[in-house]
C-alpha positions in Angstrom: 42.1 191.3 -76.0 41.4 188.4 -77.9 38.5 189.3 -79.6 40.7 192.6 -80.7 43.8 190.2 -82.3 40.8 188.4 -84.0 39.6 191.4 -85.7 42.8 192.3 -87.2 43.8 190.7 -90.4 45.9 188.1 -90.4 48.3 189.6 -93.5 48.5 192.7 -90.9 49.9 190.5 -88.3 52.4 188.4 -90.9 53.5 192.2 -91.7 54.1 193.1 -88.0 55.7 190.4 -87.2 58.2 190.6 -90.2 58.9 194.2 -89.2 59.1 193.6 -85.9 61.6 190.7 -85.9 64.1 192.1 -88.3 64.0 194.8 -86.3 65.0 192.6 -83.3 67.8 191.5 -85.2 69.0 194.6 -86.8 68.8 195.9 -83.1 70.6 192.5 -81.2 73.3 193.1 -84.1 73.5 197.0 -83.3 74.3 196.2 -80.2 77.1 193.6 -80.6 79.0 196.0 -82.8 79.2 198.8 -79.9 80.4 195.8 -77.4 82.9 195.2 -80.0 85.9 195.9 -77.6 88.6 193.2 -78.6 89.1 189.6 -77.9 86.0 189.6 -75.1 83.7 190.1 -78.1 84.1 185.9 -79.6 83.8 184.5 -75.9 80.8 186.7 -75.4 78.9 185.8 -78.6 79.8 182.3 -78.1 78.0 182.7 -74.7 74.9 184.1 -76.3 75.1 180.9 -79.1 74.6 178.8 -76.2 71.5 181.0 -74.7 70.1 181.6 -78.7 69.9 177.8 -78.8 67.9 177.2 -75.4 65.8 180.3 -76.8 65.0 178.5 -79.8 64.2 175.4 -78.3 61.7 177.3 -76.5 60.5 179.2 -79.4 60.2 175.7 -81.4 58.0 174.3 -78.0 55.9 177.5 -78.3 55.3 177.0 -81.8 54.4 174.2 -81.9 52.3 174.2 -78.8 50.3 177.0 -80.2 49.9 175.4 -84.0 48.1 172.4 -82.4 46.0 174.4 -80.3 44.9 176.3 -83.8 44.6 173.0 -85.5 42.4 171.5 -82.5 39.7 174.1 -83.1 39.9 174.5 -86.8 39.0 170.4 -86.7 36.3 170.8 -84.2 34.5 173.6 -86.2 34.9 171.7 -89.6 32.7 168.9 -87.2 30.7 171.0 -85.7 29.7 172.6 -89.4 28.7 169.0 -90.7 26.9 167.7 -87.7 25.0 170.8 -88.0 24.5 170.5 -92.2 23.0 166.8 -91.2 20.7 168.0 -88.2 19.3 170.8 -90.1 18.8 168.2 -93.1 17.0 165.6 -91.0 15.0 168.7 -89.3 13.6 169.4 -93.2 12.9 165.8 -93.6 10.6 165.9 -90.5 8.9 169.2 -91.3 6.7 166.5 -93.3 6.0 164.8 -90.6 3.7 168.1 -89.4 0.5 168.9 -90.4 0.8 170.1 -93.6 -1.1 173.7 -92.1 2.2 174.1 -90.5 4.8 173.5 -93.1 5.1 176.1 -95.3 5.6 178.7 -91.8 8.3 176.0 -90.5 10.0 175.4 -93.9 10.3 179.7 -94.0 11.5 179.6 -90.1 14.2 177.1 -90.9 15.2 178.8 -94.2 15.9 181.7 -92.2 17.7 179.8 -89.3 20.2 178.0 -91.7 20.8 181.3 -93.5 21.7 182.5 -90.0 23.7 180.0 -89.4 25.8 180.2 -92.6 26.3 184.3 -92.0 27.5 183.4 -88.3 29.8 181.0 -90.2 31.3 184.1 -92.1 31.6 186.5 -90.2 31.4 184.8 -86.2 34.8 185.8 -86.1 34.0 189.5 -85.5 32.7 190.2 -82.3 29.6 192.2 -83.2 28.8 190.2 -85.7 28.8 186.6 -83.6 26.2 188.5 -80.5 23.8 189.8 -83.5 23.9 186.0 -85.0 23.4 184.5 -82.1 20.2 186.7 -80.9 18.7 186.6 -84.3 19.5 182.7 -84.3 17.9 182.6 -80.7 14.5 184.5 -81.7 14.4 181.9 -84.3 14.7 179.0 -82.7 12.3 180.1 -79.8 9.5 180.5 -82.7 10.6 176.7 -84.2 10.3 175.8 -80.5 6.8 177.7 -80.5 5.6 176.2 -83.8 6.6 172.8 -82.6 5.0 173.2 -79.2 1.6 174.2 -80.6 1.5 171.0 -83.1 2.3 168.9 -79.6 -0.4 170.0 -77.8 -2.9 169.5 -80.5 -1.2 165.9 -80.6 0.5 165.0 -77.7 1.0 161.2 -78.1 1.8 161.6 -81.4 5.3 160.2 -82.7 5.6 162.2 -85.9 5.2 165.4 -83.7 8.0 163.5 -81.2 10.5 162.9 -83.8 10.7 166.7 -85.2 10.8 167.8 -81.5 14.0 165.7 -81.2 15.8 166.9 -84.3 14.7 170.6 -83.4 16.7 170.1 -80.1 19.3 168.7 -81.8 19.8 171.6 -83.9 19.2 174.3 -81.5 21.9 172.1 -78.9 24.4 172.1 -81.6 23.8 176.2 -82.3 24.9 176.8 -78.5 28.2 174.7 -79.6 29.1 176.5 -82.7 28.7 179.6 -80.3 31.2 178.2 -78.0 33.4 177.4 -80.7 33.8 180.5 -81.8 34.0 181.8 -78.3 37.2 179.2 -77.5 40.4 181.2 -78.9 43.5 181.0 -77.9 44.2 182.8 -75.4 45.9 186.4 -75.6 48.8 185.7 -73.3 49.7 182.5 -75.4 49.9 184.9 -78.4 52.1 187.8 -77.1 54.6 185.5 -74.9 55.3 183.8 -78.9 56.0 186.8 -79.8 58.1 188.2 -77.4 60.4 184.8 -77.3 60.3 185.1 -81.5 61.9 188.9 -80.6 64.2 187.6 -78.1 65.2 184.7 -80.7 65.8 187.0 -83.4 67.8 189.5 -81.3 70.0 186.8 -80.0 70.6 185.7 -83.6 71.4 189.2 -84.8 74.2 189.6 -81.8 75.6 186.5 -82.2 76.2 186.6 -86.0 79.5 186.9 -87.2 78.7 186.4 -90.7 79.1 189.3 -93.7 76.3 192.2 -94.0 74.8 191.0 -97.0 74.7 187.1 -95.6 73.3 188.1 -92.2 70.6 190.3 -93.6 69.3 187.1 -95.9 69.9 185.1 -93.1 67.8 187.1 -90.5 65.5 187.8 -93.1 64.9 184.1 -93.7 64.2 183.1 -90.3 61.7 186.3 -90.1 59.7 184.8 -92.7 59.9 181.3 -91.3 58.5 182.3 -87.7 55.8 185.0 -89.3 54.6 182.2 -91.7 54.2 179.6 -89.0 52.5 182.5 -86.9 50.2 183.1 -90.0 49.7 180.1 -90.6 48.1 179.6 -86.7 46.1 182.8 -87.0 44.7 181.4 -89.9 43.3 178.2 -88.8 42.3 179.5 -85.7 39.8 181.7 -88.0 38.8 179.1 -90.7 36.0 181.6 -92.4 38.5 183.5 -94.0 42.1 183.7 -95.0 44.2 180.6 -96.8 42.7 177.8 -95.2 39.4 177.9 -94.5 36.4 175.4 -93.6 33.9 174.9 -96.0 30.1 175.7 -95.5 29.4 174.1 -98.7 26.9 171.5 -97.2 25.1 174.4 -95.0 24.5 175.7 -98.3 23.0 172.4 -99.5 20.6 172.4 -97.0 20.1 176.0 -97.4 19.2 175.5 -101.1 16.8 172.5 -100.6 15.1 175.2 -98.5 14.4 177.3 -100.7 13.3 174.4 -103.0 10.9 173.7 -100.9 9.6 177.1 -99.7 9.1 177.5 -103.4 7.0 174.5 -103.9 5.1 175.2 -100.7 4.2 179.0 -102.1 3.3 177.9 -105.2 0.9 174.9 -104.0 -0.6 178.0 -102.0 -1.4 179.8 -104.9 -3.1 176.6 -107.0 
């Protein structure tokens, strides 16, 4: 289920739950004017004040429960991207460390890998997209692994050979935890219990307003907006590839670039 409220866009959710909230009010409202039977009406909406403000609190707890549990991955990931910018940079330092045979084949593997890794990056959110990254990243790794395995065993006491090991496991360990990253969403009973105490909220606001039509509809409307914008807000961050705030993959695409620097020198010193 999560993976299904992750698919949908976040605008289509700010929508719904706009919709879906005034609609709780308009309803709560409804239903105070057909209880409207005389002087029981101000004791009983004063009784529901008292119950909309414990229902609040617990919407405000929700809230902000859920915001930080958005903002704790959406911080992670923007680590996770520049640990994995700075691995993958030290990784093309040591590719010079190899027999220079070998470096043109590794320079293309790792090209390929960080382009991977920078597609995963925009579009890891969806599903289909995140298993078909992460096999393609795995095939890739496993011939980095191979290419590095075959220089070892030509060398094995060799340093140079020891230190590109290292920063290839570094970089493929740091793969399996932008995976799980993308894997760790919040989960979909957090999600609909916010949004069923938001609809509770709002109905209790509708039912116990007193005020004029056209105040209560600006009113409800307002705090509509307020809770959907907070609730947009958390979907956002809890998909930072897309939407209003978003983590940047601009130093992927540095290394990604260098890449491709160097697979063009490397082709050309072939052809001299």
């Amino acid at each position: 289920m999560e993976q299904w409220m992750s698919s949908v866009s976040q605008w289509t959710w700010w929508l719904f739950f706009m919709v879906a909230l005034q609609a709780s009010a308009s309803v709560g409202h409804h239903l105070a004017r057909l209880q409207a039977d005389g002087s029981g009406l101000r004791d009983g909406r004063s009784e529901v004040s008292s119950i909309q403000t414990t229902v609040l609190g617990l919407l405000a707890l929700l809230l902000g429960f859920t915001f930080a549990m958005a903002g704790q991955r959406f911080e992670e990931r923007k680590l996770l991207i520049r640990d994995e910018a700075n691995g993958l940079g030290t990784l093309s330092l040591r590719i010079q460390l190899l027999p220079e045979e070998r470096r043109p084949r590794v320079t293309q593997l790792l090209l390929h890998y960080t382009e991977t890794g920078l597609a995963l990056q925009r579009e890891g959110f969806d599903p289909d997209h995140l298993r078909a990254h992460h096999a393609h990243a795995g095939q890739l790794q496993a011939q980095l692994w191979a290419e590095a395995m075959a220089v070892a065993t030509v060398n094995p006491e060799s340093e140079t050979v020891s230190l590109f090991v290292s920063a290839l496991n570094q970089v493929i360990d740091l793969h399996g935890m932008q995976i799980a990253a993308f894997q760790n969403r919040i989960p979909a009973a957090v999600s609909v219990l916010l949004f069923v105490v938001s609809l509770v909220a709002l109905g209790l606001a509708g039912y116990a307003s007193s005020l004029p039509r056209k105040q209560r509809v600006v009113l409800m409307f307002l705090l509509s907006f307020l809770f959907s914008s907070v609730m947009l807000l958390t979907i956002d961050l809890h998909r930072p590839s897309r939407g209003l705030v978003t983590v940047s993959v601009r130093s992927l695409e540095e290394v990604r670039d260098s890449l491709q620097q160097a697979a063009k020198m490397s082709e050309l010193e072939r052809r001299l």
